[in-house]
C-alpha positions in Angstrom: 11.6 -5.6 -23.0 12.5 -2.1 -23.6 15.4 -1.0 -24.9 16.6 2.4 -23.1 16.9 5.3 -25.4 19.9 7.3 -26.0 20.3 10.5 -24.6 19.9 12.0 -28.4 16.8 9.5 -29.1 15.1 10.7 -25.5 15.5 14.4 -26.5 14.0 14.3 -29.6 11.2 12.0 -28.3 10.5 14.7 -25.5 11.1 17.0 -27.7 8.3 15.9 -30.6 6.1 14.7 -27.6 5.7 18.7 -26.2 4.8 20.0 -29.5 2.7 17.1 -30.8 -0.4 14.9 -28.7 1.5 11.4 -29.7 -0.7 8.6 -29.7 -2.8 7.6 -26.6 -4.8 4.9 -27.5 -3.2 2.1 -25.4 -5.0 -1.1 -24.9 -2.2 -3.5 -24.0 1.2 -2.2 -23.5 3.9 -3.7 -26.3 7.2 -3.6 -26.8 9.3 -0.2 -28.2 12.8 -0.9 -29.5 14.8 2.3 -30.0 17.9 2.0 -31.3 21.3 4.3 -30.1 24.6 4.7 -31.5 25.6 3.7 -35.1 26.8 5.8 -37.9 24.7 8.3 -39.8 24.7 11.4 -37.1 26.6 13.1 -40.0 28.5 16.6 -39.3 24.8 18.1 -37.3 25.1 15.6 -34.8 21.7 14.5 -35.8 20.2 11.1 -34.3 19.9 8.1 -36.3 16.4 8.1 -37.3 14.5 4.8 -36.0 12.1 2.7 -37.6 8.2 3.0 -36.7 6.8 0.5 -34.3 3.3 -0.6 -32.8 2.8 0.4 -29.3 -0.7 -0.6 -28.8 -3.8 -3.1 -30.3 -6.7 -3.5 -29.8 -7.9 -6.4 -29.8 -5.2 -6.7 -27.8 -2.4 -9.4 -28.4 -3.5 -12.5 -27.2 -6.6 -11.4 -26.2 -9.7 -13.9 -25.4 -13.6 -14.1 -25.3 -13.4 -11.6 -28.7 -17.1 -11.1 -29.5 -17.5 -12.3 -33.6 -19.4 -9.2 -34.4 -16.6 -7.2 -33.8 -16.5 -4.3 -36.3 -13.1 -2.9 -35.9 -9.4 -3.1 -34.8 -7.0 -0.3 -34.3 -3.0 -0.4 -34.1 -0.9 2.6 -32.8 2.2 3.3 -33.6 5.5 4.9 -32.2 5.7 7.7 -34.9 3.3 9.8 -36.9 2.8 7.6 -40.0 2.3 8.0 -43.8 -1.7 7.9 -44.3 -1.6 6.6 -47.9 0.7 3.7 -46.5 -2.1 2.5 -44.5 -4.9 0.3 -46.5 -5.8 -2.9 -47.1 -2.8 -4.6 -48.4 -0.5 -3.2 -45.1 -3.5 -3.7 -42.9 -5.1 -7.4 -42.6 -7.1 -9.8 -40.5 -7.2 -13.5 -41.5 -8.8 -16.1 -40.0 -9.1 -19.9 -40.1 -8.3 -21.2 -43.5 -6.7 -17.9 -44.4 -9.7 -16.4 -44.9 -9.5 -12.8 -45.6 -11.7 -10.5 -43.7 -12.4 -7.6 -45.5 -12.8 -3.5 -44.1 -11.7 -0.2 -45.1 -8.4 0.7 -43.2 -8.1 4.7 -41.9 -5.5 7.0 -40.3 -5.6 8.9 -37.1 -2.7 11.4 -37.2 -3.9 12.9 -33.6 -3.1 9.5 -31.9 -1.2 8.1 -34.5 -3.6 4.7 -35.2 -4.8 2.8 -37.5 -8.0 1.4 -37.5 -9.4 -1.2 -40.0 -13.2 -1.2 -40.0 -14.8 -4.3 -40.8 -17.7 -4.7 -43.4 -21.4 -4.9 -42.2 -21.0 -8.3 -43.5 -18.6 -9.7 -41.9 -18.8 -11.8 -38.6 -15.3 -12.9 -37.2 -15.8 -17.1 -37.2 -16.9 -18.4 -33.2 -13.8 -19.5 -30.8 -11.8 -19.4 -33.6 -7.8 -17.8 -33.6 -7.8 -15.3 -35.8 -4.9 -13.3 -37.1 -3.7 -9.6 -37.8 -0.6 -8.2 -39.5 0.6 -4.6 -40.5 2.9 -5.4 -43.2 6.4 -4.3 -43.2 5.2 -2.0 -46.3 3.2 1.1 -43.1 6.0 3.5 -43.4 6.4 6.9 -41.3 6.2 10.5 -42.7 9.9 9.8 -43.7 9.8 6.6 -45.5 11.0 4.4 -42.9 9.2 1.4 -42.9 8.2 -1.4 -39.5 11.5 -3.2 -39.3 9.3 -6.4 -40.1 5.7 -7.5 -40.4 4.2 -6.5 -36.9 1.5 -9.6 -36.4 -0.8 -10.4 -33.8 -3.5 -13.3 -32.4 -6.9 -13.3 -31.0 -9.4 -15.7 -29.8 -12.9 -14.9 -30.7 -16.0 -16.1 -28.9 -19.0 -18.2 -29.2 -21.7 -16.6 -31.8 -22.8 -12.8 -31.3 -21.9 -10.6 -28.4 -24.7 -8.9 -27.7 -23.8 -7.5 -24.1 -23.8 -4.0 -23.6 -20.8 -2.8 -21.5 -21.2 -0.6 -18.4 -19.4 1.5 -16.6 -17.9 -0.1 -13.4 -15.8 2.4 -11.6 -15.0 6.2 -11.3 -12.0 7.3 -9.7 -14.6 9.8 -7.8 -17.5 8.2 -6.6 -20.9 9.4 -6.9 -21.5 12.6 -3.8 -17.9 12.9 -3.1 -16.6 16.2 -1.4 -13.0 17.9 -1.3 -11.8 16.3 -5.0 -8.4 17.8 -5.2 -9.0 20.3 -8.2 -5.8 19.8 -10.0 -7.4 15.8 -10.9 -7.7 14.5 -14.2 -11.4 12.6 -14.5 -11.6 8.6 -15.0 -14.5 6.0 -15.7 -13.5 2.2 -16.1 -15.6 0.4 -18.4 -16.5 -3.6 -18.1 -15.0 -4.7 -21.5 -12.4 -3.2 -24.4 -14.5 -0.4 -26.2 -14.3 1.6 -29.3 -12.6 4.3 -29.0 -13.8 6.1 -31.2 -16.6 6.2 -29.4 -15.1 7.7 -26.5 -15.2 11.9 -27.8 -15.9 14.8 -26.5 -19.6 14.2 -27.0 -19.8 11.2 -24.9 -17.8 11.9 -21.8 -18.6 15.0 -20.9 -17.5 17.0 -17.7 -19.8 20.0 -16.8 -19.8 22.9 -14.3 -23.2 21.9 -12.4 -24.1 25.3 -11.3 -23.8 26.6 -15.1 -23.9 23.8 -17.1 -20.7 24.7 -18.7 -19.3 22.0 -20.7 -15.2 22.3 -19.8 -12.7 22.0 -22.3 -9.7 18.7 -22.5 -8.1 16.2 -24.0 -9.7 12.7 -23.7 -7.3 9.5 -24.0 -8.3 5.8 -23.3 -6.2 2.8 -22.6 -7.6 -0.6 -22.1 -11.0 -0.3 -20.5 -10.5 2.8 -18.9 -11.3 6.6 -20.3 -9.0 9.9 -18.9 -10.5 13.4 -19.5 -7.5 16.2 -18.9 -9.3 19.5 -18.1 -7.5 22.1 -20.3 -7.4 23.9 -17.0 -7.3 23.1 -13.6 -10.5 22.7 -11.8 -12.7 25.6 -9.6 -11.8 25.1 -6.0 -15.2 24.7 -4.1 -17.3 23.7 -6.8 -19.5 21.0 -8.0 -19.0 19.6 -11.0 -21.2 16.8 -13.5 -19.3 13.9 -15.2 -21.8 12.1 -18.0 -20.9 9.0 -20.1 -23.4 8.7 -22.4 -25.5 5.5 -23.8 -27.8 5.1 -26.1 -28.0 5.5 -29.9 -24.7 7.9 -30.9 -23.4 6.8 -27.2 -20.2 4.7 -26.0 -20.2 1.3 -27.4 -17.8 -1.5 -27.0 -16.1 -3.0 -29.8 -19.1 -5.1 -31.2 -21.0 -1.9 -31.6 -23.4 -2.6 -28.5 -24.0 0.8 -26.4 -24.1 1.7 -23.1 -28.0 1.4 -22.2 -28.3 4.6 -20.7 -26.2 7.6 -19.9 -24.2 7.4 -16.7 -24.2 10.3 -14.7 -22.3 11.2 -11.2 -21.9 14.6 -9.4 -19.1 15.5 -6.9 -17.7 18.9 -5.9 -13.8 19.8 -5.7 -12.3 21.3 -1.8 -10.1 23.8 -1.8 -6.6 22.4 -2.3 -4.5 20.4 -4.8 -3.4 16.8 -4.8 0.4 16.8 -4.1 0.6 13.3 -2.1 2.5 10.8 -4.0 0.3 7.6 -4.8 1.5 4.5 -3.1 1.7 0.7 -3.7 -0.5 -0.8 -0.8 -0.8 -3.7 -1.9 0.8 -6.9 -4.4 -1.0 -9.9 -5.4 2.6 -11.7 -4.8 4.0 -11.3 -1.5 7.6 -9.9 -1.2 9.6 -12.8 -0.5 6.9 -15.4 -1.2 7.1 -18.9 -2.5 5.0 -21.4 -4.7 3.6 -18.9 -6.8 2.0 -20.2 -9.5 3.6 -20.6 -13.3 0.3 -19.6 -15.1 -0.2 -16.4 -12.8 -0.9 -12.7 -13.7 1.2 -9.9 -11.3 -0.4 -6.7 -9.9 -0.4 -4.1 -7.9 -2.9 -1.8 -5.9 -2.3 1.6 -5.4 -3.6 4.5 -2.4 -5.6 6.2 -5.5 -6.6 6.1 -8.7 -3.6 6.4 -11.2 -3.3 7.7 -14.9 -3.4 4.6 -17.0 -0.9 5.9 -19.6 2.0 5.8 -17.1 1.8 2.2 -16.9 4.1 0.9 -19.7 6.4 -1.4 -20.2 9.6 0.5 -19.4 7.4 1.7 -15.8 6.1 -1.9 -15.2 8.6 -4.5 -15.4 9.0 -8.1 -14.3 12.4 -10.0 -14.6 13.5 -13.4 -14.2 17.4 -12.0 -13.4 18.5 -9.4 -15.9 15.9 -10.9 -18.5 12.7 -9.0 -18.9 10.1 -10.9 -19.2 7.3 -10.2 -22.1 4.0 -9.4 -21.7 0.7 -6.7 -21.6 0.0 -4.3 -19.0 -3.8 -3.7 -17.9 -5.1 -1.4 -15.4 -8.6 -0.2 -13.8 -9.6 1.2 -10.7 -6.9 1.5 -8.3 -5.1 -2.2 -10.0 -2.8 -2.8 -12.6 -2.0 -6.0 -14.1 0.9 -7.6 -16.1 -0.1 -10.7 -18.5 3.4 -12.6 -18.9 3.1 -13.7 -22.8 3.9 -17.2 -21.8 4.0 -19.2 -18.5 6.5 -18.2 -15.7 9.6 -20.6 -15.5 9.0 -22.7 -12.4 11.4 -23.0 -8.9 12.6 -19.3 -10.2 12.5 -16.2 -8.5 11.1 -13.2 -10.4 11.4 -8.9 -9.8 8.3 -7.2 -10.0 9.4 -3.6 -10.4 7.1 -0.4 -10.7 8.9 2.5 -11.3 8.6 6.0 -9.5 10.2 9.2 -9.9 10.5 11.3 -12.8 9.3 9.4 -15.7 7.7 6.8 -13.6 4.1 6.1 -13.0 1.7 8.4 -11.4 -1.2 9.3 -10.0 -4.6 11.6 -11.8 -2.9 14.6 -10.4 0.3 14.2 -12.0 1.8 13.3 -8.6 4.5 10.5 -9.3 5.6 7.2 -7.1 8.2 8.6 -4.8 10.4 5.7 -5.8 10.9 2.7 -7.1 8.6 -0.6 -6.1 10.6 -3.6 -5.9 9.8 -7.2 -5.1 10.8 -10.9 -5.5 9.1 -13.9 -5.1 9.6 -17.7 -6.2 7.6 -19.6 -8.4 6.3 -23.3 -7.6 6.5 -26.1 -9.5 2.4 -26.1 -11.0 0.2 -23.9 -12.4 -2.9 -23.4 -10.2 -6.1 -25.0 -11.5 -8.0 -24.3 -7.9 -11.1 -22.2 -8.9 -11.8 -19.0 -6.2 -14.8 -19.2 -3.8 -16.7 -16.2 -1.8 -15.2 -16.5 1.3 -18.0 -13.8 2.7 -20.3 -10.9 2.4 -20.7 -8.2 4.8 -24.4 -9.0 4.9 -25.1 -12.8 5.6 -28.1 -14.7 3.7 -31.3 -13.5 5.4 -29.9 -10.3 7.2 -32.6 -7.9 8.2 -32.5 -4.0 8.9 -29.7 -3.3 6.7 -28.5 0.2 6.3 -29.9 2.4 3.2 -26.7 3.9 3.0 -24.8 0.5 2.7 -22.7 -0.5 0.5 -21.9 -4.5 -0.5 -18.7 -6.1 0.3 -17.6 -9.6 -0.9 -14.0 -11.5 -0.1 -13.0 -14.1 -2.3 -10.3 -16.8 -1.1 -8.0 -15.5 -3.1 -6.6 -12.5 -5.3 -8.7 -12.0 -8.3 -8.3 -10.7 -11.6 -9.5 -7.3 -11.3 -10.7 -7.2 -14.7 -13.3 -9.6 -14.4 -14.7 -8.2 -11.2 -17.4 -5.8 -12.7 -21.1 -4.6 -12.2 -21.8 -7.2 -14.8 -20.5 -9.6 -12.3 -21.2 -8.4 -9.6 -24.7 -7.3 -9.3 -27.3 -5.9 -7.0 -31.1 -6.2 -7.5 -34.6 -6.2 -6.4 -36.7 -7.9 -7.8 -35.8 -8.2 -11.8 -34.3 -4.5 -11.4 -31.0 -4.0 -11.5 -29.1 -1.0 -8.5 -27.0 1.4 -10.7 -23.8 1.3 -9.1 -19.7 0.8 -9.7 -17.7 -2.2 -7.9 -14.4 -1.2 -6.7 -11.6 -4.2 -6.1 -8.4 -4.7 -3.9 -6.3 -7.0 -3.1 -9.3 -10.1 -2.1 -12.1 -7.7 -1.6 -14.9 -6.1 -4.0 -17.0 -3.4 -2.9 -20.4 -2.6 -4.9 -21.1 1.1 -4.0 -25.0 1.9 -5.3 -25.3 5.8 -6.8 -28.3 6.6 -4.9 -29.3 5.0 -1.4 -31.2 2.1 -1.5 -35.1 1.7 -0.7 -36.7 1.4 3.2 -37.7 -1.9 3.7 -36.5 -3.8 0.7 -35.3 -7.1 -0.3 -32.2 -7.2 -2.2 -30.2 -9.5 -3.9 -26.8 -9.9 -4.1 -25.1 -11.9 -7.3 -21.3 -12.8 -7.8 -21.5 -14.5 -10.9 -19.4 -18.0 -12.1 -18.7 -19.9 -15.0 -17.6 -19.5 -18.0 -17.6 -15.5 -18.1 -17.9 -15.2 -14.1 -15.1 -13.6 -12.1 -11.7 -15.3 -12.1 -8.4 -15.5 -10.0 -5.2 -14.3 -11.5 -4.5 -17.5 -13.3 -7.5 -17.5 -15.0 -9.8 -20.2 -12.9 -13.4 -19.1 -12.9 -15.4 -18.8 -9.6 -17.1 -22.1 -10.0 -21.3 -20.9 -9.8 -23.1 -18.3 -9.0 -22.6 -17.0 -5.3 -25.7 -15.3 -3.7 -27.2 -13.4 -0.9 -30.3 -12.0 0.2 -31.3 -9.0 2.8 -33.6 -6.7 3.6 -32.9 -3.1 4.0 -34.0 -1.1 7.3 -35.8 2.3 7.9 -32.3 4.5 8.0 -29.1 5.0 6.7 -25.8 4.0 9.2 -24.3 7.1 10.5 -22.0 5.4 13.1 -18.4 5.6 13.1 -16.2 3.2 13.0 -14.0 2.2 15.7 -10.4 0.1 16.5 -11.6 -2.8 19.1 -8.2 -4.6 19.3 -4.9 -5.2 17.8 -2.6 -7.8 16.6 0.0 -6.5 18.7 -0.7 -6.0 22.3 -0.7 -1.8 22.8 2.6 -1.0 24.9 3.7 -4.5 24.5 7.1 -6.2 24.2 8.8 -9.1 23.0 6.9 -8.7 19.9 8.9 -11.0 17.3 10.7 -9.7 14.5 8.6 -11.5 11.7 5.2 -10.2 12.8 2.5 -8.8 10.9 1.1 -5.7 12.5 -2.6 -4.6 12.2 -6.1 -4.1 13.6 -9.7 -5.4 14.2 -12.5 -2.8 13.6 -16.1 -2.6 14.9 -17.2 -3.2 11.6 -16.2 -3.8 7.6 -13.9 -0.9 6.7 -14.2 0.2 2.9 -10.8 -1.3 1.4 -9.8 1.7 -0.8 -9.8 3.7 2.3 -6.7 2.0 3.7 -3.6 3.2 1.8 0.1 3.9 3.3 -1.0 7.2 3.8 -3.4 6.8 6.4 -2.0 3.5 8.1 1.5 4.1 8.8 4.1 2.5 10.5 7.0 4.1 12.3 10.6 3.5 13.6 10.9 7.0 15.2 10.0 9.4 12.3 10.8 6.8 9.6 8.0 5.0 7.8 8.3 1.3 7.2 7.4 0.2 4.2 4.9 -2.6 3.4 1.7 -3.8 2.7 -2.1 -3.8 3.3 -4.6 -6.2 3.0 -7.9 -5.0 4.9 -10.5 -8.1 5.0 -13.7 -7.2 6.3 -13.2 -6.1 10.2 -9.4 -6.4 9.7 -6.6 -4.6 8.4 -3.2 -6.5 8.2 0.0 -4.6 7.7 3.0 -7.3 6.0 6.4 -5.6 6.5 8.3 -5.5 3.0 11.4 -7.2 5.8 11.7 -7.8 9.2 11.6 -5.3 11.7 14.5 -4.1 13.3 15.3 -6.2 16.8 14.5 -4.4 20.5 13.3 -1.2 18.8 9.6 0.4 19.2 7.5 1.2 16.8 4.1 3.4 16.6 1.6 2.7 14.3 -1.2 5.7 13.8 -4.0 4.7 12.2 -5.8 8.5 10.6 -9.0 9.3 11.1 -11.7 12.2 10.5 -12.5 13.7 7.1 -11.2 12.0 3.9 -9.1 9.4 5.6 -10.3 5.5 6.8 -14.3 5.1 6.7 -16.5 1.8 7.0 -18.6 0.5 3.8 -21.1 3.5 3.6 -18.7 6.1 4.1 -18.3 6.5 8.0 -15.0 7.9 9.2 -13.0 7.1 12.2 -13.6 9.9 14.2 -9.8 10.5 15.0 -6.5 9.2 15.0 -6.1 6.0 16.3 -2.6 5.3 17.8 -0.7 1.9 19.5 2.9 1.2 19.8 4.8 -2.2 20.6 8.3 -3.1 21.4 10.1 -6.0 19.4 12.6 -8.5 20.9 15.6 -10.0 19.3 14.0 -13.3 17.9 11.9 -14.3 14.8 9.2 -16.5 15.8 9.4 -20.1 14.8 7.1 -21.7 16.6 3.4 -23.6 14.9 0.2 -22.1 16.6 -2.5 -25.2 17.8 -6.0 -25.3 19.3 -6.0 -25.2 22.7 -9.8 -25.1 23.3 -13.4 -25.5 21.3 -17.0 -24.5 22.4 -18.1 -27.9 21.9 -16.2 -31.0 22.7 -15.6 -34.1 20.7 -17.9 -36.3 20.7 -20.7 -33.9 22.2 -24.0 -34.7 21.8 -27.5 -32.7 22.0 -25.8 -29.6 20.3 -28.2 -26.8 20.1 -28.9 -25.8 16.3 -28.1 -22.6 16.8 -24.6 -23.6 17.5 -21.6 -21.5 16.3 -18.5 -23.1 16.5 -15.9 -21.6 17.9 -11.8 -22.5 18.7 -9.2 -20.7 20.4 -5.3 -21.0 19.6 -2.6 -20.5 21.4 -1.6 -17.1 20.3 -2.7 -14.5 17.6 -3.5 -15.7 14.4 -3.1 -13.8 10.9 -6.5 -12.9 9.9 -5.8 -13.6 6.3 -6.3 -17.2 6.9 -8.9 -17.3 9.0 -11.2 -18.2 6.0 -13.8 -20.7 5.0 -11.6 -22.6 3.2 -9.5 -23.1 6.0 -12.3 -23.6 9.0 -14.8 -26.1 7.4 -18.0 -27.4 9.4 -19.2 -30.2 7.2 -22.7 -32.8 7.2 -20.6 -36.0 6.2 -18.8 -34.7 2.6 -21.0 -31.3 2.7 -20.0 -28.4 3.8 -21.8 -25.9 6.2 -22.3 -22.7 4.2 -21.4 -19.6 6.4 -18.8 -16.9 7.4 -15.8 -17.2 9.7 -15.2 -14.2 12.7 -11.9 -13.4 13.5 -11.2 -11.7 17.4 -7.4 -12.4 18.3 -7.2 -15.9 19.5 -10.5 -16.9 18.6 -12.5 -17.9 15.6 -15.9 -18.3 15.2 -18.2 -20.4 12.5 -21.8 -18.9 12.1 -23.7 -21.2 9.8 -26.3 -19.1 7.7 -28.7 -21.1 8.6 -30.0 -23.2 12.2 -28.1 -26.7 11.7 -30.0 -29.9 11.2 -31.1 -32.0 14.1 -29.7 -35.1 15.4 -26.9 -34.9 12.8 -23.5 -35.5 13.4 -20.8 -32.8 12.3 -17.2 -32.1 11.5 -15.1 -29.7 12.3 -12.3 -28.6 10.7 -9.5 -26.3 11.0 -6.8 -26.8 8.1 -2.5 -27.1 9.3 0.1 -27.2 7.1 0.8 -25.3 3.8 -2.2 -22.9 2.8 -3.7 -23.7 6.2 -4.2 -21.4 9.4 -1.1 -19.9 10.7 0.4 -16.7 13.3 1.6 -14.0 12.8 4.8 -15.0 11.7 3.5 -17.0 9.0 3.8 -20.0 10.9 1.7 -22.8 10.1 -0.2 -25.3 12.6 1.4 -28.8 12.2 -1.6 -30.5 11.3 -5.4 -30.3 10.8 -7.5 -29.7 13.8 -10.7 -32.1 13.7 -13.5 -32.5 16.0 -17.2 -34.1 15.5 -20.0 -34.1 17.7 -24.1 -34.2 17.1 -27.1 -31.8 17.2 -29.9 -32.4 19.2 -33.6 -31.8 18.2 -33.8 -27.8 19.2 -32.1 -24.6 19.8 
């Protein structure tokens, strides 16, 4: 946790960080202890001075998968430190057998780090636990030494890492229009990398008309990179961002370089970004239950954020009035806390992000208005259930798909964002790779190519599993490979998107208090487009806060608490430039607006099947068959899933995607079903399973069987 600083320690912090760049370099978030009070403010009223700290390591504490050809390790530190205190006896790295690994240790007064560069001999052992310590001998440009030895683990892995990393995600995407010009620029990068390798000569922003390199500060926290312009940006102008590759390029922390540069173009409108960001989004539902011990919390935010807000006194979690330790990770529009050890289980925890002054913010400098707060309780288990692809915007064979496109996936449940990458997610044709970023929220990834894609081409699309494929919060790994193939059209998609139904009846009433609110689209909507600025929900002129989870053609709203009994409520849906667009960049061509009444009641009562396209027992089913089941009332799109409606051959299941319209579902195998076989349906009940609205569960499973015939 973090201690709060006095009111004399916070002045002199401000204070030394306005005249001084403190250190930036923040790979996981650690703890700062300031102390307050005491003797030794003499007759000046001075402050007690406080001893030096690490902020900041990389690797990072507790880290995993650490490639053995490593070549260096940095530590920053709370104060501006004495340089000749720094070397190889305050500065070590042991592994195994207390082997001592040896490198030359340097200082970095500009960012206040350390770094200990490993010999060109040395190879860190394979999946070994290796560990680092700053002696309590590093001492500050006063004398006053760490408190005690600062000391830190990592897991290296098997032999040689020879990957080259990859940029996977700008904050402004390739072609983008009306950037606000007061933005700082970000790139998020697929592993840790050296920072010292991130400079003024390899992320460079330019004026594209003039080729005018602009001046700024560049700082880099985890896996992502922040350039501040040293002035604001031209309004109405188009500007070049360029990560370079190649020999003298980024590398990660093995030494292996980014193959080639990475270049994007977009142009700034003519106004600022004053909108504060907002939280649309929590892996843990507010007021949830069962969550898992061994989990990892986050948040998704309306926009891109600046990674050095998050820290641990602006990202907290709490089990009561105790904070709870752990690192703090962010990229894209997602930030992660990694809880040192496992949650406590049957206890409820406070996931707070703070907002305000001093609190997290956006690229802009535009903080959270306020505070984020939510609980939830933990189960009794840790979860040991690996993800599966629920679905891809483009089924297995699709023809005439749009150049323009870009690729969605939804996985059955939240994933960690940090594993969902270009390297693991990929597009290709043939043997050659798209160039491209993937963006993630909440259970859906979005690969968005830099150029359109070819007329008339067959492309493949890989989510990878195993050992270092993509992987839930808890750490389970999506279990193989998950692929798709399609063939693009003649033309790009320029149709707009429109609102075919929602979950609440327009003008209706009697709409119970514990509803979820939201919409079905004509098509897959990009999921960063949806934020609480664009999808708003109203009690008169007062927002209701909440959040979003858009799945492909849906968008579901989850009230933070229950709406407010016989009261109506308008919920306006922005459209038109900049606001909600489908997955190649299509706007809704206006506002969309619907209002519904509530009644007095919660709704407590379990949803069932009243119907099903084919009966039980039905025989000479067509091949072609999609089967379909309708409910007895609206059911909450989020578990309308594959894992929940299964169409099995004896134990196997039917690979396929699940439609969502209302009251009705709908199977659609990817491929014709096999003849004179005899088939299961079902739909899952209970806990995990199907349920309204209201979160109401169906009481049990549904299940049905009948039998193909011999043709469509």
């Amino acid at each position: 946790m973090v201690q709060p600083l006095c009111k004399e320690h916070a002045m002199a912090h401000y204070s030394f960080s306005r005249n001084y760049r403190l250190p930036t370099l923040l790979t996981s978030i650690s703890l700062a202890l300031y102390g307050c009070g005491g003797g030794g403010s003499g007759s000046d009223n001075k402050p007690a001075e406080v001893a030096p700290t690490v902020l900041s390591t990389v690797p990072a504490m507790g880290a995993t998968n650490v490639s053995t050809s490593t070549k260096v390790l940095t530590a920053g530190f709370s104060k501006f430190m004495d340089a000749s205190s720094l070397s190889a006896a305050t500065f070590k790295l042991t592994c195994p057998g207390n082997v001592a690994i040896t490198g030359a240790v340097s200082y970095t007064t500009v960012a206040s780090m350390a770094t200990l560069t490993l010999a060109a001999t040395e190879v860190l052992p394979a999946s070994s636990t290796c560990t680092a310590r700053i002696t309590q001998a590093a001492k500050d440009t006063i004398g006053m030494a760490l408190a005690a030895d600062y000391v830190w683990t990592f897991n290296t892995a098997a032999p040689f890492e020879t990957v080259p990393p990859t940029v996977t995600g700008t904050i402004n995407t390739n072609g983008q229009t009306n950037v606000a010009f007061n933005t700082k620029v970000g790139a998020t990068f697929s592993e840790p990398i050296n920072p010292l390798s991130i400079n003024a000569n390899t992320f460079v922003v330019t004026e594209t008309a003039t080729g005018t390199k602009l001046a700024g500060a560049l700082s880099y926290i985890d896996v992502s990179a922040v350039f501040q312009p040293t002035v604001a940006l031209k309004p109405n102008t188009a500007y070049t961002v360029t990560v370079k590759g190649g020999a003298g390029g980024v590398t990660d922390l093995a030494g292996n370089a980014l193959v080639n540069d990475f270049v994007i173009g977009w142009s700034t409108g003519a106004t600022s970004d004053a909108i504060a960001p907002t939280v649309i989004g929590t892996n843990q539902v507010n007021g949830g239950g069962n969550v898992a011990v061994n989990t990892k919390i986050g948040a998704t935010f309306s926009e891109g954020m600046d990674p050095l807000t998050f820290t641990a006194a602006n990202f907290q979690l709490s089990l009561g009035s105790t904070p709870i330790a752990g690192t703090i990770q962010y990229t894209g529009v997602n930030v992660v806390f990694i809880p040192t050890s496992q949650l406590a289980p049957s206890s409820t925890y406070t996931m707070t992000l703070k907002g305000g002054n001093g609190g997290v913010t956006d690229l802009a400098g535009n903080p959270l208005a306020q505070d984020y707060v939510i609980r939830w309780t933990t189960g009794a288990a840790a979860d040991a259930v690996a993800p599966i692809v629920l679905g891809t915007n483009y089924v297995n064979g699709s023809t005439n798909v749009a150049i323009n496109t870009r690729v969605g996936m939804s996985f059955s449940e939240a994933m960690d964002p940090l594993t969902v990458t270009n390297n693991n997610f990929v597009l290709t044709t043939g043997t050659t790779r798209v160039a491209g970023t993937v963006n993630y929220t909440g259970t859906q990834a979005v690969f968005v190519p830099l150029i359109n894609l070819l007329p008339g081409t067959r492309y493949t699309a890989t989510v990878k599993g195993g050992a270092s494929g993509v992987a839930d919060l808890s750490g389970n790994r999506l279990a193989a490979d998950f692929v798709a193939n399609w063939t693009t059209g003649p033309a790009a998609d320029l149709t707009a998107p429109t609102v075919l139904t929602t979950l609440a009846d327009n003008g209706g009433a009697g709409v119970p208090i514990n509803t979820k609110i939201g919409v079905l689209f004509s098509e897959p909507i990009d999921p960063l487009t949806i934020t609480n600025n664009n999808f708003q929900v109203r009690n008169g002129t007062t927002s209701i806060p909440g959040s979003l989870y858009p799945v492909g053609e849906t968008v579901v709203f989850l009230p933070q608490s229950n709406l407010t009994p016989n009261t109506t409520y308008t919920v306006t849906i922005e459209g038109g430039r900049g606001d909600v667009t489908d997955r190649v960049g299509n706007a809704l061509a206006g506002n969309y607006v619907y209002s519904f009444k509530t009644s007095a009641v919660t709704d407590t009562a379990a949803p069932y099947v009243i119907a099903s396209t084919q009966a039980t027992g039905a025989t000479n089913v067509p091949l072609s068959a999609r089967p379909g089941l309708t409910l007895s009332e609206s059911i909450d799109p989020l578990t309308a899933t594959t894992a929940n409606f299964v169409v099995s051959d004896g134990t196997t299941p039917v690979q396929g995607f699940v439609s969502y319209g209302g009251l009705n579902l709908v199977f659609t195998p990817n491929t014709l079903l096999k003849p004179n076989t005899r088939y299961t349906v079902t739909l899952k009940g209970s806990l995990g399973g199907v349920s309204d609205l209201s979160g109401n569960a169906m009481n049990d499973d549904f299940i049905i069987s009948w039998t193909t015939g011999t043709a469509n």
